[in-house]
C-alpha positions as MATLAB code, in Angstrom:
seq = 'XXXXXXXXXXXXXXXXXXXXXXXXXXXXXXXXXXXXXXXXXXXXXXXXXXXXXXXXXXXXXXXXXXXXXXXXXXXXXXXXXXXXXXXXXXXXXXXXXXXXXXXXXXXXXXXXXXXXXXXXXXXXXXXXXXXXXXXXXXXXXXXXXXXXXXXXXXXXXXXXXXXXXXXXXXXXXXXXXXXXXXXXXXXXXXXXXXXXXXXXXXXXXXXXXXXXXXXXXXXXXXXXXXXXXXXXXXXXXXXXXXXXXXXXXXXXXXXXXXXXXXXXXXXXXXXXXXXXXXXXXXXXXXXXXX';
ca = [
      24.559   -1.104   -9.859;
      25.553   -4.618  -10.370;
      22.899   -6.979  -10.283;
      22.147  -10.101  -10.854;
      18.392  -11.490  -10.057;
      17.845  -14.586   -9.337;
      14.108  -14.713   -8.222;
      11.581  -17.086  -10.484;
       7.703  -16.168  -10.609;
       4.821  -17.367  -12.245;
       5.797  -15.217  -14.948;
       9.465  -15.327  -15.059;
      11.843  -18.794  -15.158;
      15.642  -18.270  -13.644;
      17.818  -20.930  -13.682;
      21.799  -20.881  -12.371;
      22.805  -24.194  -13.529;
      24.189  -25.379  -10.171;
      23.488  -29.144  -11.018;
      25.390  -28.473  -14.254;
      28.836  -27.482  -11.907;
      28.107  -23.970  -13.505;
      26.623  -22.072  -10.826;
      27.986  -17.765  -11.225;
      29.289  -18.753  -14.078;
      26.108  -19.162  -16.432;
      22.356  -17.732  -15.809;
      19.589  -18.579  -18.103;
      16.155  -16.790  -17.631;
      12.737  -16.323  -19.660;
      10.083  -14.103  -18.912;
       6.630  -14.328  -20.472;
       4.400  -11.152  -19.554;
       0.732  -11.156  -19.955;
       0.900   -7.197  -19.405;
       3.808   -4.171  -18.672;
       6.187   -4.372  -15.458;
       8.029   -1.914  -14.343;
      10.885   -0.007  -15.635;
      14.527   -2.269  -15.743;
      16.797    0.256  -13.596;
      20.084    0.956  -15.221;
      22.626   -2.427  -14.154;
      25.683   -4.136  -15.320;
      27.058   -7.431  -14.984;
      30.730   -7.818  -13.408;
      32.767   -9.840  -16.276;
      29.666  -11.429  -17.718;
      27.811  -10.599  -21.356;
      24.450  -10.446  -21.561;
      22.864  -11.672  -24.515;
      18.632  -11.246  -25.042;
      16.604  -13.257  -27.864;
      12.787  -11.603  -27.567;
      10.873  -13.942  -29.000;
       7.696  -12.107  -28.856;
       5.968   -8.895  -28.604;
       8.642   -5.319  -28.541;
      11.014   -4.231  -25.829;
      13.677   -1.238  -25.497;
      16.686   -1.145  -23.801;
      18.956    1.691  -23.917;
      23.099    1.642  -23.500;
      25.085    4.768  -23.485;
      22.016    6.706  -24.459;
      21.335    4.650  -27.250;
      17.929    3.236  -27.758;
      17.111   -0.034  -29.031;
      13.678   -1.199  -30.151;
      13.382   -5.131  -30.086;
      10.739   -6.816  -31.957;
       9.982  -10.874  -31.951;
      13.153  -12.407  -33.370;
      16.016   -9.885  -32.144;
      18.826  -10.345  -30.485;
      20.771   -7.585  -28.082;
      23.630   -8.008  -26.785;
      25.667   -5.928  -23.890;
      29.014   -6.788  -22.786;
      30.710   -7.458  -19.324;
      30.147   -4.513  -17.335;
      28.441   -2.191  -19.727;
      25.613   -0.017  -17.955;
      21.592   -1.019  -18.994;
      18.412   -0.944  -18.456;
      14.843    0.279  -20.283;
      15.630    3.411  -19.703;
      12.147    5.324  -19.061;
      10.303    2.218  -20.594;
       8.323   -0.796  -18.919;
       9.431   -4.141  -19.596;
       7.113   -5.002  -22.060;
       3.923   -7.219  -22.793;
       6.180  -10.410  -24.468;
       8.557  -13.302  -23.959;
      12.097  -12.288  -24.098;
      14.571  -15.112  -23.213;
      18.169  -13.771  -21.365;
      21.443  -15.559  -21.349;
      24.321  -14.141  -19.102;
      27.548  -15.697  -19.103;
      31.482  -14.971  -17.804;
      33.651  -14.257  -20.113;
      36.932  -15.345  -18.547;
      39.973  -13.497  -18.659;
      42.505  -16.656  -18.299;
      40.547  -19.835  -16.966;
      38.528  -22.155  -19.807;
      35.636  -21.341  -21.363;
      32.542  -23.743  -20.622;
      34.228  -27.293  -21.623;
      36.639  -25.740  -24.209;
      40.496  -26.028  -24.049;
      42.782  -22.345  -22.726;
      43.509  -22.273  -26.766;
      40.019  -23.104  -28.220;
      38.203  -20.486  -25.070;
      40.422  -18.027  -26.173;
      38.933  -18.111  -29.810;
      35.760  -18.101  -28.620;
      35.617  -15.218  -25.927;
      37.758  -13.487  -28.840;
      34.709  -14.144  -31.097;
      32.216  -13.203  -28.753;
      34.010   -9.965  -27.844;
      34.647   -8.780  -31.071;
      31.010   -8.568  -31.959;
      30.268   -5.183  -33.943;
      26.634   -5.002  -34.070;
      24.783   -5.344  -30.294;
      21.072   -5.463  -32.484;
      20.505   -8.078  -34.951;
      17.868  -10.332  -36.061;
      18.391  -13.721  -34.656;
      17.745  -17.477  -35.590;
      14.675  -18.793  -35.392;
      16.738  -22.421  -33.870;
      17.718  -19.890  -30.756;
      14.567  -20.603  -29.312;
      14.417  -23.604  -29.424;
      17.905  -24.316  -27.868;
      17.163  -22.296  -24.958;
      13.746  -24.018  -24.555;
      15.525  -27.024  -24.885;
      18.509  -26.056  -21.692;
      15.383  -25.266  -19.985;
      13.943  -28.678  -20.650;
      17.010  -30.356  -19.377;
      17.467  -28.355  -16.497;
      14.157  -29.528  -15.454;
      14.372  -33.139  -15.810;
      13.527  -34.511  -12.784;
      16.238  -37.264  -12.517;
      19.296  -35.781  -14.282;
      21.089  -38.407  -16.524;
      25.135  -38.109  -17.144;
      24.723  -37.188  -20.578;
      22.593  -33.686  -19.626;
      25.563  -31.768  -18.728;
      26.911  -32.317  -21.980;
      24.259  -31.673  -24.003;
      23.426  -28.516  -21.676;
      26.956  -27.475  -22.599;
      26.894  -27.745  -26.321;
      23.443  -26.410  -26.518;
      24.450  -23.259  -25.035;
      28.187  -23.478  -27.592;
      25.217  -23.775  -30.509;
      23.024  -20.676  -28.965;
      26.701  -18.655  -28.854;
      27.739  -19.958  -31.872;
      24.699  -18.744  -33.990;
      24.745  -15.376  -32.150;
      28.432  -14.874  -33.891;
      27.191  -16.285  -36.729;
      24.380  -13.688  -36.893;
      25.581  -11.065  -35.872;
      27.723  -10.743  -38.883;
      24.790  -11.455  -41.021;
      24.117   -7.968  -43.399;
      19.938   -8.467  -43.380;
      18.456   -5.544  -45.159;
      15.337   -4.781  -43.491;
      13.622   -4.017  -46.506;
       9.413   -3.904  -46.428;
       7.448   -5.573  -48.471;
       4.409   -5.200  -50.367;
       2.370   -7.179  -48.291;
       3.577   -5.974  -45.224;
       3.213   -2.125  -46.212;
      -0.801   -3.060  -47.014;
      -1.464   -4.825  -44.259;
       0.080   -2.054  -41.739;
      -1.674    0.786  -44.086;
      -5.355   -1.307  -43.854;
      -4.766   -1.624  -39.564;
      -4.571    1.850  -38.969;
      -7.120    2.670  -41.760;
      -9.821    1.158  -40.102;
      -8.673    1.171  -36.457;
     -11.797    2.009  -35.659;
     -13.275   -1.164  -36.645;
     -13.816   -4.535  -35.568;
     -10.557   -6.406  -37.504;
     -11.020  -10.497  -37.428;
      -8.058  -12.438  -38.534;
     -10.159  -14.004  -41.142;
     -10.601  -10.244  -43.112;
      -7.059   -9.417  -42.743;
      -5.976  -12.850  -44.131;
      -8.461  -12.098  -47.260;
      -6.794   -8.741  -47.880;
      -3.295  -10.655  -48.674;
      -4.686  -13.605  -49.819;
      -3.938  -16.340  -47.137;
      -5.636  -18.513  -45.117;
      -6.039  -17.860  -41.721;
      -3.039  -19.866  -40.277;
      -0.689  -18.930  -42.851;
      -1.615  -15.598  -42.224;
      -0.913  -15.722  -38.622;
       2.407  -17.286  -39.400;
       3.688  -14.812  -41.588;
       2.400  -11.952  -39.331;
       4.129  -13.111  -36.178;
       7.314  -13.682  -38.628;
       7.240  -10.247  -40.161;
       5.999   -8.338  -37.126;
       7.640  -10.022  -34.067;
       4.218  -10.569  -32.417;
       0.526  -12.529  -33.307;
      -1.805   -9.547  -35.278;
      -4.209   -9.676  -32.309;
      -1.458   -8.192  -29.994;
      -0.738   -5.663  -33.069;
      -4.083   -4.649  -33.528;
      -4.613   -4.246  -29.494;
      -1.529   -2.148  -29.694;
      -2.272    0.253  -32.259;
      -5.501    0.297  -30.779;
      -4.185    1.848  -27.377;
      -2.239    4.078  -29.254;
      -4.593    5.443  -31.317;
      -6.518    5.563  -27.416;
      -3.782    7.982  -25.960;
      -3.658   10.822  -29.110;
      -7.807   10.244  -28.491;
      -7.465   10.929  -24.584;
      -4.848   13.804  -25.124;
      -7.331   15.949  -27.521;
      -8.658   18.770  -25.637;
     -12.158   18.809  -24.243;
     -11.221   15.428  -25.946;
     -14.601   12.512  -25.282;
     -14.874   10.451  -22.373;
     -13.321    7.220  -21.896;
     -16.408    5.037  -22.203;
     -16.691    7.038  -25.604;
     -13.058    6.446  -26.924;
     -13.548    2.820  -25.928;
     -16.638    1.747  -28.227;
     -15.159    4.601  -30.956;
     -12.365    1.869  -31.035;
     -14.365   -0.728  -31.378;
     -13.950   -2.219  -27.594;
     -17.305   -3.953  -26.397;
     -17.152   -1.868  -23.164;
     -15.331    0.810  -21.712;
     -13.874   -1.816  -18.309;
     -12.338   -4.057  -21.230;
     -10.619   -1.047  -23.178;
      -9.294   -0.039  -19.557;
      -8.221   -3.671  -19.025;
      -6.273   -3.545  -22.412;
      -4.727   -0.393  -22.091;
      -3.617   -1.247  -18.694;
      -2.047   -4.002  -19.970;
       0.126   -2.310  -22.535;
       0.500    0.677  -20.662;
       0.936   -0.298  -16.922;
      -2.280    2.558  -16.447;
      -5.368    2.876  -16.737;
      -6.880    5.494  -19.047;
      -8.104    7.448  -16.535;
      -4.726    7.733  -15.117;
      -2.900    8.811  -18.424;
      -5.675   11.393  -19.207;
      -4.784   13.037  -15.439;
      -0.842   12.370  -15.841;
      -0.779   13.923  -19.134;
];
């Protein structure tokens, strides 16, 4: 199925860069999910190349039966008409930014001469690796096109800078996708992950995990959301609901209200309300499905 959604929510900004004189040829999009949607059905994009920056939170996307596992950071990359979707997975709790542009066979490319478009749609096609950690500066270009595209009154000098903010965002995507980064872990990162699920079943303030590396409190949270893709409270909450499912598959296993205060919830609705939101379900539901 080709597809190619247009619709903004509350949740979810599309743009198609019509005032830019670049409508079907560019799409820029952002979604920022307080809780799980539904499954992404298997797509592709006639002549275009998809390229995703999540910026927080995890997501999968399979291609060719492949998996990938995003994390905050990560970039993924399909190319024109190449089948995917989340395969069996929800679209995630997160903000994932999506860029999908043509890649031209013979016309120009964006604002770039036949000889200089053919370098870069070379460039861009010849990418190796479709999962790599990004720039943290992608963000903020995208944020910025989105800026611009809102503008009210749109000045002369917004299409250009909408056009070489989206050469940048391509740009550092060939630039880092080249980029060897060993994704070796730390110390810190190893003890901090090894105290969360040691004492899952406790109340865990930022302010005690923070002591246990020796930060304050914002660098803490800085670092975390660096290393992990996502703020601690949305890891904790995670590992939290996992730890809930293994709890709700044991059999003759406790009750839900049970699990919830065993894992440290102030009341059984709120644990439901959590696990809901990371799950799409409530726990209820899983216990039955599963």
């Amino acid at each position: 199925m080709s597809d190619f959604d247009t619709r903004s929510t509350t949740e979810r900004s599309i743009i198609n860069f019509g005032k830019f004189d670049l409508e079907g040829k560019v799409k820029l999009g952002r979604y920022s999910y307080k809780h799980v949607h539904g499954k992404l059905e298997t797509h592709f994009h006639d002549g275009m190349m998809e390229i995703c920056y999540c910026d927080k939170g995890m997501q999968v996307y399979e291609v060719e039966g492949k998996e990938y596992q995003l994390k905050g950071g990560d970039v993924f990359i399909t190319f024109p008409n190449e089948p995917h979707g989340t395969a069996r997975h929800p679209e995630e709790k997160g903000t994932l930014y999506w860029l999908i542009i043509q890649i031209p066979e013979k016309e120009s490319f964006l604002h770039y001469s036949d000889k200089e478009s053919a370098v870069f749609t070379t460039e861009l096609m010849g990418i190796k690796e479709r999962h790599f950690k990004g720039a943290e500066s992608m963000k903020k270009m995208l944020d910025q096109i989105f800026a611009l595209h809102d503008e009210p009154i749109q000045q002369p000098l917004h299409k250009l800078q909408v056009l070489n903010l989206i050469s940048n965002f391509l740009l550092t995507v060939i630039e880092y996708s080249g980029k060897k980064v060993i994704r070796t872990q730390s110390d810190r990162i190893a003890d901090i992950k090894n105290y969360i699920h040691s004492n899952i079943y406790q109340n865990l303030p930022i302010e005690v995990l923070a002591k246990e590396l020796y930060m304050s409190d914002s660098h803490f949270k800085s670092w975390f959301k660096k290393e992990f893709g996502m703020p601690p409270v949305d890891y904790i909450l995670r590992t939290k609901v996992e730890e809930g499912k293994k709890l709700l598959l044991l059999p003759d296993g406790e009750s839900v209200t049970a699990i919830a205060f065993k894992l440290n919830f102030s009341s059984s609705q709120y644990f439901a309300t959590v696990f809901k939101k990371y799950t799409g379900i409530s726990p209820a539901e899983f216990r039955q499905r599963s």
